[in-house]
Wavefront OBJ file of the C-alpha trace (Angstrom):
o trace
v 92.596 -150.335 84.344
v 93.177 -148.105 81.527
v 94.468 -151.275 79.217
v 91.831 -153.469 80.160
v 89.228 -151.245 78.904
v 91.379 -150.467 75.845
v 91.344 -154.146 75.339
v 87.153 -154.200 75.876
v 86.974 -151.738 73.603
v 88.727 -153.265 70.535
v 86.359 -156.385 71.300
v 83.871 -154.269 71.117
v 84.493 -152.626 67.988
v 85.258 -155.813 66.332
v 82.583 -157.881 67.536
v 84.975 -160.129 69.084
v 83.063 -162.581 71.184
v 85.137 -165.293 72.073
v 88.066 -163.329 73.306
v 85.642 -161.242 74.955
v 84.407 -163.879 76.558
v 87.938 -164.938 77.809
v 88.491 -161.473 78.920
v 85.636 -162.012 80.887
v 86.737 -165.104 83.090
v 89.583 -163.493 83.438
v 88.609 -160.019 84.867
v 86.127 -162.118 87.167
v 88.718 -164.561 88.144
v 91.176 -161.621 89.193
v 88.796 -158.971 90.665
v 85.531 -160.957 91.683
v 82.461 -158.323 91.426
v 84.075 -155.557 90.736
v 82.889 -152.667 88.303
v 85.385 -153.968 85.503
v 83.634 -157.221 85.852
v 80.395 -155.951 85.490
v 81.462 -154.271 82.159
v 83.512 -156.691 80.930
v 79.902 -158.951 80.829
v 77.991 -156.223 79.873
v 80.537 -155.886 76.929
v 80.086 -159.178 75.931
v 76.353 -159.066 76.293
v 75.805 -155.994 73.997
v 78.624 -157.855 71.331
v 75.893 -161.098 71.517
v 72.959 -158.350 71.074
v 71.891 -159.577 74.311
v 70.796 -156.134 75.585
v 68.498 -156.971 78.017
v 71.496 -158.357 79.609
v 73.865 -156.338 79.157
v 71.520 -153.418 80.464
v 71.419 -155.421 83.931
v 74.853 -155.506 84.097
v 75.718 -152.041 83.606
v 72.746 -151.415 86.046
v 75.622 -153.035 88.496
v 78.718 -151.299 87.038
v 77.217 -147.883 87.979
v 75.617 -148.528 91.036
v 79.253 -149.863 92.097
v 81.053 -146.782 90.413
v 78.744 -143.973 89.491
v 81.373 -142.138 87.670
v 82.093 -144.493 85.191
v 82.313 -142.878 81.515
v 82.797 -145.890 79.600
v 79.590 -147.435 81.513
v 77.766 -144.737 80.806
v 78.413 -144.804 77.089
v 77.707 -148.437 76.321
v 74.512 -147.823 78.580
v 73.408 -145.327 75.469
v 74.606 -147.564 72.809
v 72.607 -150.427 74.218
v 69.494 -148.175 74.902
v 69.909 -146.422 71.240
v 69.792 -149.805 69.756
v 66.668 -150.592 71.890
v 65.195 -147.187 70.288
v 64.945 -145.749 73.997
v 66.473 -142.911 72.740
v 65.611 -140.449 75.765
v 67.458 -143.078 78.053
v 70.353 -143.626 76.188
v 70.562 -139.578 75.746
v 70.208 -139.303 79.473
v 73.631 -141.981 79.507
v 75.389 -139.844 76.666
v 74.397 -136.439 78.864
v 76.132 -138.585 81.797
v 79.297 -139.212 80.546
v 79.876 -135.697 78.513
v 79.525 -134.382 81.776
v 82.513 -136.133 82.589
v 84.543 -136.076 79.419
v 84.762 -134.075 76.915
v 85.234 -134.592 73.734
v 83.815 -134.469 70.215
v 82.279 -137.993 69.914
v 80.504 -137.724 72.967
v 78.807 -134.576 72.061
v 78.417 -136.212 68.604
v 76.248 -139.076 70.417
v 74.417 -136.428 72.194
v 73.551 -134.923 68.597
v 72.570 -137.922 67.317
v 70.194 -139.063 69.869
v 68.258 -135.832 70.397
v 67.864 -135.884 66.767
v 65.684 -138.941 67.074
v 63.980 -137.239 69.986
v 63.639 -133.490 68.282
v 64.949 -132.751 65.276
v 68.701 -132.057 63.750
v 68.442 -128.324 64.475
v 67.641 -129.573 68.073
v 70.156 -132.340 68.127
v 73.365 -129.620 66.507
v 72.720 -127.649 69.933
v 75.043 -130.020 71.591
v 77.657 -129.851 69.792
v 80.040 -126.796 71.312
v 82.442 -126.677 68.084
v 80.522 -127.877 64.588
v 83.329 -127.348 63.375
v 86.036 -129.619 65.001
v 83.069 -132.347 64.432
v 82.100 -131.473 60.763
v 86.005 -132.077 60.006
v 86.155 -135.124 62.524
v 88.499 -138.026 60.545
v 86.569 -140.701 63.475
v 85.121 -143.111 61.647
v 82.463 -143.470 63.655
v 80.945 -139.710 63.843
v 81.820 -139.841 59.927
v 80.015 -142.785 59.082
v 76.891 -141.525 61.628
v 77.393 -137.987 59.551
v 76.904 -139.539 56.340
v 74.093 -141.547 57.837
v 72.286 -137.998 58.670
v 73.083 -136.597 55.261
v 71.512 -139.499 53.957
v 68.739 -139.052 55.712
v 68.340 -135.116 54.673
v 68.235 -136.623 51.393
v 71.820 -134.900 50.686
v 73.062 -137.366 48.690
v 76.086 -136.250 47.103
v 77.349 -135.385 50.407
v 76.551 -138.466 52.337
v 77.996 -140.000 49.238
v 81.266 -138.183 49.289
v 81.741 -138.657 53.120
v 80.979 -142.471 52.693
v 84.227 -142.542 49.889
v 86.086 -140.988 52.326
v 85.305 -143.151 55.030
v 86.451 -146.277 53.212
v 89.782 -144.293 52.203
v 90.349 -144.369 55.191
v 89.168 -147.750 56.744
v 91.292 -149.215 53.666
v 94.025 -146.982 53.871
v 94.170 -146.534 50.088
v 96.068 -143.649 48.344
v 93.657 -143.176 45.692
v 91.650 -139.880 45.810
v 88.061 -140.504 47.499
v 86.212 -140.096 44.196
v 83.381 -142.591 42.558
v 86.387 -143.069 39.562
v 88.352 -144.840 41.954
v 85.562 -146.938 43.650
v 86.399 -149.975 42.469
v 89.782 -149.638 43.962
v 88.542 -148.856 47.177
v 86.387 -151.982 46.984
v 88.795 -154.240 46.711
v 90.542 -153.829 50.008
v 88.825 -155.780 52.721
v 87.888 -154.218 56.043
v 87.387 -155.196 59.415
v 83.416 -157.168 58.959
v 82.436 -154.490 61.969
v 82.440 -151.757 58.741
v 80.289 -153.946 56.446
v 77.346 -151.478 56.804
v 79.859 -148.810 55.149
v 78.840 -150.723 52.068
v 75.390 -151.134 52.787
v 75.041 -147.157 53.486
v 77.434 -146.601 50.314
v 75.254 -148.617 48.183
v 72.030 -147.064 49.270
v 73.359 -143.587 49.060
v 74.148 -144.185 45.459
v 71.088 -145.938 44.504
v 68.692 -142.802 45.500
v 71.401 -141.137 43.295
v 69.977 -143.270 40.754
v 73.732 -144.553 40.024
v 73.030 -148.372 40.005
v 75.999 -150.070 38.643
v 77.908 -147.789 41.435
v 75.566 -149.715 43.892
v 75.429 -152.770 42.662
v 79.045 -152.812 43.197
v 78.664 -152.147 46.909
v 76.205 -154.632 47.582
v 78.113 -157.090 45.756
v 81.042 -156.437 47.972
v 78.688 -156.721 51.005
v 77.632 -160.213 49.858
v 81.276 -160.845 50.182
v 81.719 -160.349 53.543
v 79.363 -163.146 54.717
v 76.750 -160.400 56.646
v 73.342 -159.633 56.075
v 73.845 -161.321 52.597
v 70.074 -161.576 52.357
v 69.327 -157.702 52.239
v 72.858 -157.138 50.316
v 70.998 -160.017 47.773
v 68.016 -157.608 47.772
v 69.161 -154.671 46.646
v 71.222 -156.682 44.039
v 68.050 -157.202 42.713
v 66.774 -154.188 42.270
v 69.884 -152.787 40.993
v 69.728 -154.899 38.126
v 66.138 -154.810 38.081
v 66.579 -150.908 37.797
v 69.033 -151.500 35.161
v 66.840 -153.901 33.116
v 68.525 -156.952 33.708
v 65.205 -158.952 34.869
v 66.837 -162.553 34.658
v 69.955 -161.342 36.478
v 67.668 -159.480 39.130
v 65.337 -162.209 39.668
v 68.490 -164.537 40.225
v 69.705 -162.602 43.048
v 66.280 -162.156 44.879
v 65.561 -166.279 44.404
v 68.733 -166.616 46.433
v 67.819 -163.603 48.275
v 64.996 -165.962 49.168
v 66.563 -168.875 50.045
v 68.539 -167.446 53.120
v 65.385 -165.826 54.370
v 62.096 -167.862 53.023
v 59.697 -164.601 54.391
v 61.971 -162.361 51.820
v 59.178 -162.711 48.610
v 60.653 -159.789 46.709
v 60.809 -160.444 42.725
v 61.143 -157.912 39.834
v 58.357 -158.189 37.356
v 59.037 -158.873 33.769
v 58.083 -156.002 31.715
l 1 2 3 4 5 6 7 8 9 10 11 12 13 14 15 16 17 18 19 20 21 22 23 24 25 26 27 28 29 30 31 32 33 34 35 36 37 38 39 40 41 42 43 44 45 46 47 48 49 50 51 52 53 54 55 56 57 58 59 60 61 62 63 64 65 66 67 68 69 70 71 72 73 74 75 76 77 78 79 80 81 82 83 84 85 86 87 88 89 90 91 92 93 94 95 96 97 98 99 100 101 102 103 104 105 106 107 108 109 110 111 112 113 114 115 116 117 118 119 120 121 122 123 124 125 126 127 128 129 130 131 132 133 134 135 136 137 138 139 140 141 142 143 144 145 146 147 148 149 150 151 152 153 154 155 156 157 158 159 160 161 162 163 164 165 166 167 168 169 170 171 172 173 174 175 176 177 178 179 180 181 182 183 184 185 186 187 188 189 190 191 192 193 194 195 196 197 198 199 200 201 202 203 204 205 206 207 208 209 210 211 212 213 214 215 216 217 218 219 220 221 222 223 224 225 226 227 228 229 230 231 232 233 234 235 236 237 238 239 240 241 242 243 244 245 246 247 248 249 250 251 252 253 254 255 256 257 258 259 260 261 262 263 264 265 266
């Protein structure tokens, strides 16, 4: 049991659909309708950002097995991303109850931030501490994220740098001197919005070559190239490199026709 979710995890995480999708038929094929197999679908449901569907199957999952954490957790992931955030707290609630451990409370915080407020959202978590100093890369790419938001830049910043240390497993010291060393390790395509989030971050920090390297490497990875194209753009464009900037939001333009963005000769 305990390796098969392991296994739907890492699918998951990776956006993995076809082996996902083999897991599938094969959890079906051994158990029948069984809680795993009503997972196992809802898994591959929420990886194919079918959430409608994947909500209906872990409708079934817990009705079968009420006590299911995992179920519970994808449940709030799936409602999050459907901006229901009270529902998917009410899911993340669920399954604290019945594990505990720092990331759960740190979905907890996240979502009643949405709903409330950070001062709100920091009331469940039981040790800030343990989660402030938390080396997942999840609750430290969802921690730069909130910095971001607060408009801390140089902190969201600095976590972000440490984040792809460690995704990359580079030896350099996290620092925006060694950025282009940390750029050229590839990660797992699941991380590309490290990048995106990176790039951002440094842009409000009005450090534009910094982004533009970011974005570039986010064009790289073959996702969301037309937004990574966009801020290209106004990188440059912030730079005063008009031609260059109006280059990369023509081709900005051709993967998404509704994208109309140029920068204005001065």
């Amino acid at each position: 049991m305990k390796r098969i979710l392991a296994c739907i995890t890492s699918c998951i995480e990776s956006e993995r659909n076809i082996q996902l999708y083999r897991l599938c038929s094969a959890i079906v094929k051994k158990f029948g309708r069984h809680e795993l197999s009503y997972y196992a679908y809802a898994a591959f449901a929420y990886v194919s950002k079918r959430y409608v569907d994947a909500e209906d199957f872990l409708t079934l999952c817990l009705k079968t097995n009420p006590n299911f954490v995992d179920a519970y957790v994808l449940y709030g992931h799936t409602l999050f991303i459907s901006e229901t955030y009270f529902e998917a707290l009410e899911n993340y609630v669920e399954a604290a109850g019945r594990l505990k451990n720092v990331e759960l409370q740190f979905y907890c915080a996240i979502t009643e931030k949405y709903l409330n407020g950070l001062q709100t959202g920091e009331e469940h978590i039981s040790d800030f501490d343990v989660f402030r100093k938390s080396w997942n890369p999840y609750v430290m790419n969802e921690l730069g994220v909130i910095l971001y938001y607060d408009k801390c830049y140089e902190l969201a910043s600095k976590h972000f740098l440490f984040l792809l240390k460690r995704l990359t497993n580079s030896e350099v010291k996290p620092i925006l001197s060694n950025l282009p060393i940390l750029l050229e390790a590839n990660v797992n395509s699941y991380w590309n919005a490290v990048y995106f989030n990176l790039g951002h971050t440094l842009f409000k920090m009005e450090k534009y070559f910094n982004a533009l390297a970011c974005f570039e490497k986010a064009v790289t990875t073959g996702q969301n190239r037309c937004d990574a194209l966009e801020m290209i753009g106004f990188c440059y464009g912030m730079l005063g490199m008009i031609y260059r900037a109006n280059d990369a939001m023509f081709k900005a333009n051709i993967l998404n026709p509704e994208c109309q963005h140029f920068i204005p000769r001065v």
